[in-house]
N, CA, C and O of each residue as an XYZ file, in Angstrom:
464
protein
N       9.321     17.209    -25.771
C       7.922     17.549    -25.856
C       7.472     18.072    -24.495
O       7.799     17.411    -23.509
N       6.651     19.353    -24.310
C       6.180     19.835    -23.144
C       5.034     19.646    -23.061
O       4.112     19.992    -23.801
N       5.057     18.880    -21.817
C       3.628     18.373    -21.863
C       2.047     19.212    -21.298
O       1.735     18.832    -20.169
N       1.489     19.802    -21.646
C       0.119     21.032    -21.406
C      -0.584     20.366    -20.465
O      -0.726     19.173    -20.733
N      -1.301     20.902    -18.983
C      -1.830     20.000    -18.378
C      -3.174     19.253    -18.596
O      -3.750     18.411    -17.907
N      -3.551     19.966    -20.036
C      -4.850     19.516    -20.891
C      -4.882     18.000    -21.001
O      -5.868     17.263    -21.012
N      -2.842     17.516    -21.127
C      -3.047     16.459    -22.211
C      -2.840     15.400    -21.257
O      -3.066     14.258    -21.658
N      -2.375     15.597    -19.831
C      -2.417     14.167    -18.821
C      -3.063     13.429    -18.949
O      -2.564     12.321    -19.142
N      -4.363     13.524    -18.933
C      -5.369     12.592    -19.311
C      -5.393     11.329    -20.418
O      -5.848     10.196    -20.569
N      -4.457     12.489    -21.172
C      -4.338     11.152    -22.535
C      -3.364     10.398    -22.768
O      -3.207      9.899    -23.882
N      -2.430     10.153    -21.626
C      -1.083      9.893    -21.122
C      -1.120      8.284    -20.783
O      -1.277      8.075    -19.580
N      -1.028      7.314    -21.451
C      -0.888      6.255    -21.059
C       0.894      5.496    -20.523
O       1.744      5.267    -21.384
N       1.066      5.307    -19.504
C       2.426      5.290    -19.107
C       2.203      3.379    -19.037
O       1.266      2.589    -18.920
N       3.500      3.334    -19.170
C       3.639      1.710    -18.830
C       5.485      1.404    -17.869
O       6.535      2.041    -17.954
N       5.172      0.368    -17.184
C       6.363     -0.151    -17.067
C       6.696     -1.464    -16.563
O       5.700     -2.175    -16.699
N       7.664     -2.108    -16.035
C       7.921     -3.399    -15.790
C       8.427     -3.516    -14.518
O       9.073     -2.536    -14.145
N       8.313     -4.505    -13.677
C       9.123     -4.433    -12.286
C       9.498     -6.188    -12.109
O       8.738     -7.126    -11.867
N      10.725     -6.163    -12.302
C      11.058     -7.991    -11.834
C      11.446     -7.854    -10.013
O      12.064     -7.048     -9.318
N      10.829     -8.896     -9.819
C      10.674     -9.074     -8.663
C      11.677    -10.787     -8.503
O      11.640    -11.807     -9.192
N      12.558    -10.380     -7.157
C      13.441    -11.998     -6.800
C      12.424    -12.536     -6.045
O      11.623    -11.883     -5.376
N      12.467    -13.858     -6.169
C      11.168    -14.858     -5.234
C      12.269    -14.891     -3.812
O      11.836    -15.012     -2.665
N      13.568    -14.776     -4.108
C      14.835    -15.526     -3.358
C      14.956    -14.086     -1.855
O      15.734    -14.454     -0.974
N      14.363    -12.795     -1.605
C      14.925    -11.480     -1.147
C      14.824    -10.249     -2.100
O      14.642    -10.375     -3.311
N      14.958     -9.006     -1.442
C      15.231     -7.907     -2.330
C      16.116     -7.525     -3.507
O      17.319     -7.763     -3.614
N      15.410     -6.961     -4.284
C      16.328     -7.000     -5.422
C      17.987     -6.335     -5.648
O      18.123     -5.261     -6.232
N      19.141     -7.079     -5.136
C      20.091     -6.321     -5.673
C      20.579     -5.533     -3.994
O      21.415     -4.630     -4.001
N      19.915     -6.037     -2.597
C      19.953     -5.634     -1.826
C      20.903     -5.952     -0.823
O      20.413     -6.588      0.111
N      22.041     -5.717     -0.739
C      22.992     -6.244      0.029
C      23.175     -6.042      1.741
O      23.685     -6.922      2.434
N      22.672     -4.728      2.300
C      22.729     -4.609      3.766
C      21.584     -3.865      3.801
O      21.080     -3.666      2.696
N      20.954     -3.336      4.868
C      19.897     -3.262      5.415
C      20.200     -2.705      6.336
O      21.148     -3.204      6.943
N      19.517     -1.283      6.982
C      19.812     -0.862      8.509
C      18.715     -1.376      9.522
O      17.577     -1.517      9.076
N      18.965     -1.672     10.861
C      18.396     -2.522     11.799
C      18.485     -1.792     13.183
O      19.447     -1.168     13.632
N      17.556     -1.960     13.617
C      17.854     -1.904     15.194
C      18.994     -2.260     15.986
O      18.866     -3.428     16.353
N      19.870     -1.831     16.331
C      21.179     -2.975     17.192
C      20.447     -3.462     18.703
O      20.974     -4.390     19.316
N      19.508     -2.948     19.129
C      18.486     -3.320     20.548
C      18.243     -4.435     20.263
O      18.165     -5.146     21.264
N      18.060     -5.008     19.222
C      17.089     -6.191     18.914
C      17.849     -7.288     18.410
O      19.007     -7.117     18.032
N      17.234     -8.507     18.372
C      18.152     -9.583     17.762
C      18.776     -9.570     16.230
O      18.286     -8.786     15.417
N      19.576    -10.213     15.943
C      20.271    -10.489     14.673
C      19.156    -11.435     14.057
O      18.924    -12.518     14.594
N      18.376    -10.966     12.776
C      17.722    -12.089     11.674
C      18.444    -12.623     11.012
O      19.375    -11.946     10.578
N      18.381    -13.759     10.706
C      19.329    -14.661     10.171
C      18.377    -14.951      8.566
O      17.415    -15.719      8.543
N      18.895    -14.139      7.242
C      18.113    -14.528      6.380
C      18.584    -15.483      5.608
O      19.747    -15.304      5.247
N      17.903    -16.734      5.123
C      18.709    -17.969      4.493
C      18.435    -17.316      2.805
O      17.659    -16.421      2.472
N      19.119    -17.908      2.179
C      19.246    -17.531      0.465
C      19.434    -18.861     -0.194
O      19.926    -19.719      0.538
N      19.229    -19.115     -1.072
C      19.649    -19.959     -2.050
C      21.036    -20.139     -2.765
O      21.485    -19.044     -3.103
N      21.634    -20.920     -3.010
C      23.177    -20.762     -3.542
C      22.530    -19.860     -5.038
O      22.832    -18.680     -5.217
N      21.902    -20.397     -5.718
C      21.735    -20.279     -7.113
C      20.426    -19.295     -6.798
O      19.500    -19.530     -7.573
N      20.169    -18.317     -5.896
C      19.154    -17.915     -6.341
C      17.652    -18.495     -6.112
O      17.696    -19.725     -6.097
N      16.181    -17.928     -5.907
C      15.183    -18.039     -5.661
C      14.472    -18.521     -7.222
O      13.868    -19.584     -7.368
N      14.643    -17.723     -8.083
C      14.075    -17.684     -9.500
C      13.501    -16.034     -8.899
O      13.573    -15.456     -7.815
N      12.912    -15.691    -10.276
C      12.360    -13.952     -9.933
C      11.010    -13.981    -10.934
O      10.964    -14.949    -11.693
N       9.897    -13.002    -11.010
C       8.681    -12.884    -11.565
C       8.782    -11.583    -12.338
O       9.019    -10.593    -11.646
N       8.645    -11.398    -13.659
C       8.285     -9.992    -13.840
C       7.099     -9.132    -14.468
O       6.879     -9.340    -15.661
N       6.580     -8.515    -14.039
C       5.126     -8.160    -14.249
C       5.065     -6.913    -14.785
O       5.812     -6.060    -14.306
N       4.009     -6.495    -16.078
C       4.181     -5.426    -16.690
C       2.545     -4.577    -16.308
O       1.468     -5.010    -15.895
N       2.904     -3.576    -16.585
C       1.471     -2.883    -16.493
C       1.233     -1.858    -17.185
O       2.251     -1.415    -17.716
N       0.136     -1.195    -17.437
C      -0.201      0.274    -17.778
C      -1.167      1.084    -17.230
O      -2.001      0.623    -16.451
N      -1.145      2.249    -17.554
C      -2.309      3.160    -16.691
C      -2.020      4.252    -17.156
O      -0.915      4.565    -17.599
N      -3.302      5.155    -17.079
C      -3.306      6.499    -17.322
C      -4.492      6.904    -16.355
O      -4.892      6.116    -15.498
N      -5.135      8.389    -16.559
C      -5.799      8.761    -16.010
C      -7.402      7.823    -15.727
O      -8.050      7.717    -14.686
N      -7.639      7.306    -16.963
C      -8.928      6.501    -16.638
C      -8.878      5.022    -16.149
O      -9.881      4.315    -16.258
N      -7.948      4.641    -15.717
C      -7.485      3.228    -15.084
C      -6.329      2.589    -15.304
O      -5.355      3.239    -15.681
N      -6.240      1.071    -15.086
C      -5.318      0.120    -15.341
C      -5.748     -0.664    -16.415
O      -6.890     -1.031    -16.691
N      -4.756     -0.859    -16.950
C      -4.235     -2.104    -17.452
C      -4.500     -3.713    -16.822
O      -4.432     -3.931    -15.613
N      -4.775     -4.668    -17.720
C      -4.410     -5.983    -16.387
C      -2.885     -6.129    -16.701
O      -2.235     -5.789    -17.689
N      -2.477     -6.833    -15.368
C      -1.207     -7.531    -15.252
C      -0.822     -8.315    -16.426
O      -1.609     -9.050    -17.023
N       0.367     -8.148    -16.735
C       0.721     -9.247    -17.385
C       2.496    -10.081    -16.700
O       3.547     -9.541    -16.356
N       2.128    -11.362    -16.755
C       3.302    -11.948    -16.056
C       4.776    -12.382    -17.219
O       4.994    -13.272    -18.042
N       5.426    -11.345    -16.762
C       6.199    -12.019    -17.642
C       7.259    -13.487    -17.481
O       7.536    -13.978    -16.387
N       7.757    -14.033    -18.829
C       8.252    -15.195    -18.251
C       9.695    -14.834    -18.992
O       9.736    -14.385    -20.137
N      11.114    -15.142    -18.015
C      12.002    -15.335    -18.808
C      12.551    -13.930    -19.431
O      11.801    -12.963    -19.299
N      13.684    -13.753    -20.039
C      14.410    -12.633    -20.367
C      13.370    -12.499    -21.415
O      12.823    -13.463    -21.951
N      13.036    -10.810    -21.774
C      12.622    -10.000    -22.463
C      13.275     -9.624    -23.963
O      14.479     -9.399    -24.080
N      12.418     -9.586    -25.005
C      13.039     -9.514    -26.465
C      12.030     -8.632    -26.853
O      11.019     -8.331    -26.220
N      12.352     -8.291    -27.820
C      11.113     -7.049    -28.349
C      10.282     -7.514    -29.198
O       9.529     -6.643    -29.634
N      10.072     -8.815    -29.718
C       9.158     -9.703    -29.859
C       8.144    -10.131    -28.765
O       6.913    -10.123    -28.784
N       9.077    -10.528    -27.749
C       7.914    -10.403    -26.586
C       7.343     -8.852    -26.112
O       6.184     -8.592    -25.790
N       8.195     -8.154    -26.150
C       7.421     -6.717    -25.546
C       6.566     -6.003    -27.168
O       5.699     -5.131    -27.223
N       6.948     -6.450    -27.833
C       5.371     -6.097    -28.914
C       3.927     -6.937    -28.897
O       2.856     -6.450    -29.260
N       4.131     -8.430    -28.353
C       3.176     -8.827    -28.121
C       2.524     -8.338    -26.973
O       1.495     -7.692    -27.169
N       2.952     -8.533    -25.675
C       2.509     -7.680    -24.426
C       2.249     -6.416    -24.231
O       1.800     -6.066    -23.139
N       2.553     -5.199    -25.566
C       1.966     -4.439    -25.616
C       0.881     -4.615    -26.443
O      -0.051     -3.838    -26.233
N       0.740     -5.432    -27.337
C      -0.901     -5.291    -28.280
C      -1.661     -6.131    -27.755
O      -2.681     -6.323    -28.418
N      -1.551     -6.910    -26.515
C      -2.112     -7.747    -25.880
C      -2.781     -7.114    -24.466
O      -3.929     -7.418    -24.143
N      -2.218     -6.496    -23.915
C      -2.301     -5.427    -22.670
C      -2.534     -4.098    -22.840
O      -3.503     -3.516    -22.351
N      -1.502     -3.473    -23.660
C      -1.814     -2.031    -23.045
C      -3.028     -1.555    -24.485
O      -4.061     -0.945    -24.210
N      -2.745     -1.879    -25.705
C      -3.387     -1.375    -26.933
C      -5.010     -1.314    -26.317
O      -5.632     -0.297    -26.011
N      -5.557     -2.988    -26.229
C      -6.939     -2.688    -25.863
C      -7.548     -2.075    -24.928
O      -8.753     -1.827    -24.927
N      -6.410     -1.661    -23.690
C      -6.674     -1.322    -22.344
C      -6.778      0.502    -22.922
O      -7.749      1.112    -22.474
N      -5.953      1.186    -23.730
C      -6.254      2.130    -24.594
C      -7.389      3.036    -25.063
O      -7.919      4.127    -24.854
N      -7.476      1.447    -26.161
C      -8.631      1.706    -27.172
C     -10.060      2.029    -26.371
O     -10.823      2.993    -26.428
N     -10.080      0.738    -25.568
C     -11.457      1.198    -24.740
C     -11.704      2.931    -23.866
O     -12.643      3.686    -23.615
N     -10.164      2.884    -23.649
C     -10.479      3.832    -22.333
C     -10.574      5.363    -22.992
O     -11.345      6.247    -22.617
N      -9.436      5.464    -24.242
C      -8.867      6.793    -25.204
C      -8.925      6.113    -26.763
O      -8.091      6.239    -27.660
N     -10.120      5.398    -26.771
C     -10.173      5.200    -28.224
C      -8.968      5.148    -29.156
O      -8.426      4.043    -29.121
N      -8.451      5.932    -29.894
C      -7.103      6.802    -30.722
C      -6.471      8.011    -30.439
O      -5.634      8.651    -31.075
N      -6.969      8.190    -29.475
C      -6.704      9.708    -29.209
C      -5.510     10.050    -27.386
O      -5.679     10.806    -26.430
N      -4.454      9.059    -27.725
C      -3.370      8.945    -25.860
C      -1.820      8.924    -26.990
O      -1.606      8.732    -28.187
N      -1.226      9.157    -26.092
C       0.088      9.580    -25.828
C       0.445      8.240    -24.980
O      -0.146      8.050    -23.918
N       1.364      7.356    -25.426
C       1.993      6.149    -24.580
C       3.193      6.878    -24.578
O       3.582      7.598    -25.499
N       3.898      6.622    -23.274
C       4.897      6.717    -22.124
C       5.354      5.779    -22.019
O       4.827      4.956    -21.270
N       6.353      5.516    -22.604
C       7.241      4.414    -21.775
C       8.580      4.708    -21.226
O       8.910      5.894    -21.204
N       9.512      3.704    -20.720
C      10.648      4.368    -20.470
C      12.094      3.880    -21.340
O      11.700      3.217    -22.300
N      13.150      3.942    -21.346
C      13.722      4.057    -22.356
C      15.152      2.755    -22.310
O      16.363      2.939    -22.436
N      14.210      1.208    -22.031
C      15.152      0.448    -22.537
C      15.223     -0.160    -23.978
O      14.465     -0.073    -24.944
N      16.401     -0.803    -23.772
C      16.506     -1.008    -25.071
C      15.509     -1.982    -25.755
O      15.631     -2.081    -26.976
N      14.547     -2.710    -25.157
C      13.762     -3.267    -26.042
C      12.709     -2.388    -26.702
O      12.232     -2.515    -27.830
N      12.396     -1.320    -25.625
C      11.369     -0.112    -26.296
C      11.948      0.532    -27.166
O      11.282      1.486    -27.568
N      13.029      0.393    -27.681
C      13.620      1.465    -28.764
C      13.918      0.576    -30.022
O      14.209      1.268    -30.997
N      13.921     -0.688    -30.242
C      14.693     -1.781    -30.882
C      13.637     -1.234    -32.479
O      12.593     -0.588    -32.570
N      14.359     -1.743    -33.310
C      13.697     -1.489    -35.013
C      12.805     -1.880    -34.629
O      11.895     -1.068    -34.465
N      12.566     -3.251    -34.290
C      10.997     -3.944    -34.545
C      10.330     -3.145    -33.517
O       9.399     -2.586    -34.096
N      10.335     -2.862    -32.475
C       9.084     -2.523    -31.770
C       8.708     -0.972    -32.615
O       7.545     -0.612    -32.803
N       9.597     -0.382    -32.944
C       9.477      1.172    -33.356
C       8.816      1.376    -34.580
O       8.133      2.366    -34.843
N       9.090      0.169    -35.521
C       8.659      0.157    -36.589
C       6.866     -0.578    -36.451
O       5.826     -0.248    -37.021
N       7.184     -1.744    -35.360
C       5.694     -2.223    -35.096
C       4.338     -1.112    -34.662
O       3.174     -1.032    -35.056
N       5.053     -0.437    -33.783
C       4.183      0.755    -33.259
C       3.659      1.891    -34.250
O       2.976      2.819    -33.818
């Protein structure tokens, strides 16, 4: 689909970002000053635990946060979308937006595709 620059506006995008409580995500070295001292960062054997937070937005605002808890199912991501992004929508583009999302597998699963 090519998108006309008429229709940005009606573009509601969403996405998710998990965050480690423990350090960066997935981040193994880091470039540093060699002038300066060595930081010594402590870690957890098992890990910090991590947070993951969803959102949406388009041209006329945000979405609120939503926190997610725990691995993701498309039971949970159909509720957190008719809970978050639908009314955040309706108010802003009534019936009339284009949702954006991106393309894991819970956004593609029967139930959410068929829920939507």
């Amino acid at each position: 689909m090519i998108i006309q620059p008429d229709m940005w506006p009606q573009i509601v995008f969403s996405d998710e970002k998990n965050f480690n409580l423990d350090g960066p995500d997935g981040l193994r070295h880091c470039w540093r000053d060699i002038r300066r001292p060595t930081r010594q960062t402590v870690r957890r054997q098992n890990g910090g635990g991590s947070v993951m937070i969803w959102g949406s937005f388009s041209a006329a605002g945000k979405s609120k946060l939503a926190v997610l808890q725990g691995r993701q199912a498309s039971e949970h991501y159909v509720y957190t979308v008719s809970e978050y992004m639908l009314p955040f929508a309706h108010l802003h583009h009534a019936l009339d937006y284009i949702y954006q999302q991106d393309n894991a597998s819970i956004h593609r699963s029967k139930l959410t595709t068929v829920t939507g």
